[in-house]
C-alpha positions as CSV (number, residue, x, y, z in Angstrom):
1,X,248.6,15.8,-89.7
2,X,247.7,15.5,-86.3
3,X,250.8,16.9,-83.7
4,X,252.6,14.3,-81.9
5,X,252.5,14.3,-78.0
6,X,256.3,15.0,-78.2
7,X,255.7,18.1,-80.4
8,X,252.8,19.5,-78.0
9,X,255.3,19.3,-75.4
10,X,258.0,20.9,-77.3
11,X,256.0,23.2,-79.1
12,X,255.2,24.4,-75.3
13,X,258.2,24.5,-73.9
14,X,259.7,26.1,-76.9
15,X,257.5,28.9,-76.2
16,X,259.1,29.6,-72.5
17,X,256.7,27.7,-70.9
18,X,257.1,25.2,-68.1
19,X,255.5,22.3,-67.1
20,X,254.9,19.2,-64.9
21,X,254.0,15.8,-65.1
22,X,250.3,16.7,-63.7
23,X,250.1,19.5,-66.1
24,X,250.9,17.5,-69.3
25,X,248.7,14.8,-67.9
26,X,246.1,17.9,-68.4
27,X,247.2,19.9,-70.9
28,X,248.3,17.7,-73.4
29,X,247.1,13.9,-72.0
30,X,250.6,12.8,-71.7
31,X,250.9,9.8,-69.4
32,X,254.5,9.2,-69.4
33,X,255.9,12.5,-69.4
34,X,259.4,10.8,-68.6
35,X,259.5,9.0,-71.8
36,X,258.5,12.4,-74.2
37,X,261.5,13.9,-72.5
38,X,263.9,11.0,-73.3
39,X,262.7,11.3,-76.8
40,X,263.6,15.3,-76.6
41,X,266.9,14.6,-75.5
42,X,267.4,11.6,-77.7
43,X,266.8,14.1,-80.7
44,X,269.5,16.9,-79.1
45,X,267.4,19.1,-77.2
46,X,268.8,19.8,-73.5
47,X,265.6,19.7,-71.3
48,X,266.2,21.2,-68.0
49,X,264.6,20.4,-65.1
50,X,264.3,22.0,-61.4
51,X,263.4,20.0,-58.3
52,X,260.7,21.6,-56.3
53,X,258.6,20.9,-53.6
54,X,254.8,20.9,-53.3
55,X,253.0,22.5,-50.0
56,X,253.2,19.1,-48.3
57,X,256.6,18.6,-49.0
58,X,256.3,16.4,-51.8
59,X,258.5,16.8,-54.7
60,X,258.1,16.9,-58.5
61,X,259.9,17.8,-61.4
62,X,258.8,21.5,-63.3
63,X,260.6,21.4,-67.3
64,X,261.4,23.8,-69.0
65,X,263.9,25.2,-72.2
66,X,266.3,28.2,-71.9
67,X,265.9,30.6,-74.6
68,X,269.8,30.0,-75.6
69,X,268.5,25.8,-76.1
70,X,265.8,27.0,-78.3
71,X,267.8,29.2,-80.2
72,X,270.5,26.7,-80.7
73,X,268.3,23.9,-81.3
74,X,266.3,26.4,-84.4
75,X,269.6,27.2,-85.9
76,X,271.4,23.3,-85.8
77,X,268.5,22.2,-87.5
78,X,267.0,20.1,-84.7
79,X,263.4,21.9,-84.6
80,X,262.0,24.4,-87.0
81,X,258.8,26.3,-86.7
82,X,256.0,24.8,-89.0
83,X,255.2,28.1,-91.2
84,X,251.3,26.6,-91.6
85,X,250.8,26.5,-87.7
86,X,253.9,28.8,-86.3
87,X,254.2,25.5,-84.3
88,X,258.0,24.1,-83.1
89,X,258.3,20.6,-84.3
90,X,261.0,18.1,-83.8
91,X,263.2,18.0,-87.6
């Protein structure tokens, strides 16, 4: 079964990563990175974001999980990590 865009995403950020709406447009082809995050929250996983600015002032949105979200969202039952891949997936 082919990952969903929601689970790339999670699977990466789950992992300590961070990332913008340009870099999922790269990494992971994710148009509407807005909408993957709604359907993170929607399923109880708190997805932070900070506000930062680019070099010409411009700003943009940089999301990430803390390790205490992950952890939390592993032991509620919300993800769990696929034993097959060692991918996070939403439950």
């Amino acid at each position: 079964m082919q990952a969903t865009q929601t689970d790339k995403l999670l699977n990466h950020l789950a992992r300590g990563k961070r990332t913008t709406r340009i870099e999922a447009l790269f990494d992971f082809h994710i148009q509407n990175i807005t909408a993957r995050i709604t359907d993170l929250r929607n399923s109880g996983i708190d997805v932070k974001h900070l506000m930062k600015r680019d070099p010409n002032g411009g700003r943009y949105a940089e999301y990430f999980l803390t390790a205490g979200e992950v952890e939390h969202a592993l032991n509620s039952g919300r993800i769990y990590r696929n034993p097959n891949s060692n991918n996070y997936e939403v439950a």
